[in-house]
C-alpha positions in Angstrom: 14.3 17.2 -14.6 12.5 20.9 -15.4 9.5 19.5 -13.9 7.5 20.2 -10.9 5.9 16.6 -10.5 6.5 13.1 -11.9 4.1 10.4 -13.1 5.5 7.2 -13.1 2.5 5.2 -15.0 2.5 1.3 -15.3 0.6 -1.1 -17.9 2.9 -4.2 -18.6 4.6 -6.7 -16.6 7.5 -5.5 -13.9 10.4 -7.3 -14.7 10.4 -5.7 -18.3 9.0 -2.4 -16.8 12.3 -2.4 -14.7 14.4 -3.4 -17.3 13.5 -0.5 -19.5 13.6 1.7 -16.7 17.4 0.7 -16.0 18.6 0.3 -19.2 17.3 3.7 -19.9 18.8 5.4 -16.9 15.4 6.5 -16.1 15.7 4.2 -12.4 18.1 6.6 -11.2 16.6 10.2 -12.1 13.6 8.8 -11.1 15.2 8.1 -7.5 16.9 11.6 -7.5 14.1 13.7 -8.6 12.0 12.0 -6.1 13.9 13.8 -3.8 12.7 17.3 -4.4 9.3 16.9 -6.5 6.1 14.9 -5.9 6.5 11.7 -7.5 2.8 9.8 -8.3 3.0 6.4 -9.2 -0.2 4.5 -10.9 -0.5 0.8 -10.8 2.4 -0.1 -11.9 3.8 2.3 -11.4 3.2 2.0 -7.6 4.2 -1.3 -7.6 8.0 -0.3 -8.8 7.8 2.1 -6.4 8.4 -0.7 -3.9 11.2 -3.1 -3.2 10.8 -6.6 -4.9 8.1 -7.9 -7.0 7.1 -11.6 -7.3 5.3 -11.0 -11.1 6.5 -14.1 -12.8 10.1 -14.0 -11.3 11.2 -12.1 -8.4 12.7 -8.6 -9.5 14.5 -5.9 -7.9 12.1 -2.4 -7.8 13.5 1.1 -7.0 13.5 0.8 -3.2 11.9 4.3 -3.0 9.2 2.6 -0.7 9.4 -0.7 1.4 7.4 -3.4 0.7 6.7 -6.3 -2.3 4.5 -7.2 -4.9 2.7 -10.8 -4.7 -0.1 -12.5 -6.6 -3.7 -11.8 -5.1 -5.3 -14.7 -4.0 -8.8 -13.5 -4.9 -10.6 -17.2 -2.4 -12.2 -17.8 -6.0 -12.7 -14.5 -7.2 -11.8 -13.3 -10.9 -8.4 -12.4 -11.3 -7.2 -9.8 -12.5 -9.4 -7.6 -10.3 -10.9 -6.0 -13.1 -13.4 -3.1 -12.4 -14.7 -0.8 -9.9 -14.1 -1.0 -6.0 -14.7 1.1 -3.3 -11.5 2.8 -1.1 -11.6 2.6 2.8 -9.6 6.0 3.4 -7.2 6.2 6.2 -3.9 8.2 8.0 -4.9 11.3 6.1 -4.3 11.6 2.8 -3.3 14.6 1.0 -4.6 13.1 -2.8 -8.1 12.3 -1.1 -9.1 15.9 0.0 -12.4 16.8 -1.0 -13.2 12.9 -1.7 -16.2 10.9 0.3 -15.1 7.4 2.0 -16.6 4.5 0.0 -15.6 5.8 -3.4 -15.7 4.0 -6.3 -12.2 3.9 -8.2 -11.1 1.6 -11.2 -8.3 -1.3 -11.5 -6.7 -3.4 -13.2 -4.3 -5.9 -11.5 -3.3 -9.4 -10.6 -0.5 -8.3 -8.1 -1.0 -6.4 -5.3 1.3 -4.4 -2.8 2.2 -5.2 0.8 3.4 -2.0 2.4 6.3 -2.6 5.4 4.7 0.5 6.9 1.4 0.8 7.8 1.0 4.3 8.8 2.0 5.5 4.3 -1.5 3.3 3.7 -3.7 6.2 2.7 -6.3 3.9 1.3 -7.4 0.3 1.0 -9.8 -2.2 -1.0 -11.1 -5.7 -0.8 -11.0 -7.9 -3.0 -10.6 -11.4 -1.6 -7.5 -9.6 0.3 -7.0 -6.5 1.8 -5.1 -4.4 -1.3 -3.1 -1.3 -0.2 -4.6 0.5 -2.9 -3.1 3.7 -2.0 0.1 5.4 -0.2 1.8 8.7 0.5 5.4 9.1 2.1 7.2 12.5 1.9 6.9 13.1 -1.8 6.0 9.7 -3.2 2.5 9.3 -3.9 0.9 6.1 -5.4 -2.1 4.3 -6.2 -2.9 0.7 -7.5 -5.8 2.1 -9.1 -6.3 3.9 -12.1 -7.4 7.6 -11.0 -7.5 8.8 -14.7 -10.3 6.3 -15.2 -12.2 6.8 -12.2 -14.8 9.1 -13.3 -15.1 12.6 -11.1 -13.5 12.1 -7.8 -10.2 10.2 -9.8 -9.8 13.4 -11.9 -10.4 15.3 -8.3 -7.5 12.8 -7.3 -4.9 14.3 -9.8 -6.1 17.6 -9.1 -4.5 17.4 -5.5 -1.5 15.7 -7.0 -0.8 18.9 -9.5 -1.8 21.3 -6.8 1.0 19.6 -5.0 3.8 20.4 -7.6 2.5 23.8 -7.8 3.9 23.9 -4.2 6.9 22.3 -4.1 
């Protein structure tokens, strides 16, 4: 609660991601500090960000964001999408100052998000579908992709998100 920013990261599965979460109390400070700090989630970590998930069964998320989780359907592409992909950026984004359109970013992921709102999509991909690989709203930032392995401009990525807890 002391701190000026939140990193929600995600590797694992989302119903036991959740679970933990809950059990631990964690949902609920999450939800509160999300309030008053920047809050950044990273693959799945964006994904709980959301309302439901359909990974394996269909599971509550926090609700801080609308929207659900569902399986890619890659039209006979390798799933997960494993590996670099380029970002369409869009509606402004306050993590992608100071980076080029067409970047290259890294993920891992078999689910992807499906944003109720279009105008919070900061960034897209392709990959047999188009993934909402990035969104913003007040002071909830996420991506699907994993900025801390995406070379220069993913480390440039966090450096707007810390700037932004500076100023909160």
């Amino acid at each position: 609660r002391k701190a000026d920013a939140m990193i929600l990261p995600g590797v694992g599965a989302f119903p036991d991601a959740m679970r933990m979460l809950n059990e631990k109390g964690l949902d609920k400070v999450i939800c509160e500090e999300a309030q008053r700090k920047p809050l950044l989630g990273i693959c799945l970590g964006m994904q709980m960000l959301f309302e439901t998930s359909y990974e394996f069964k269909e599971t509550k998320g926090l609700g801080l964001l609308e929207g659900s989780v569902v399986p890619i359907d890659g039209g006979g592409l390798k799933i997960p999408h494993m590996g670099w992909n380029s970002l369409h950026l869009q509606n402004d984004g306050r993590l992608f100052k100071g980076i080029p359109e067409e970047t290259y970013v890294y993920f891992v992921h078999s689910y992807y998000l499906q944003a109720k709102e279009p105008e919070i999509v900061k960034a897209t991909a392709q990959y047999g579908v188009t993934i909402h690989a990035s969104v913003e709203k007040d002071n909830i930032f996420a991506c699907q992709f994993h900025p801390e392995k995406s070379s220069k401009y993913g480390l440039k990525i966090l450096e707007n998100f810390a700037k932004l807890g500076k100023e909160a």
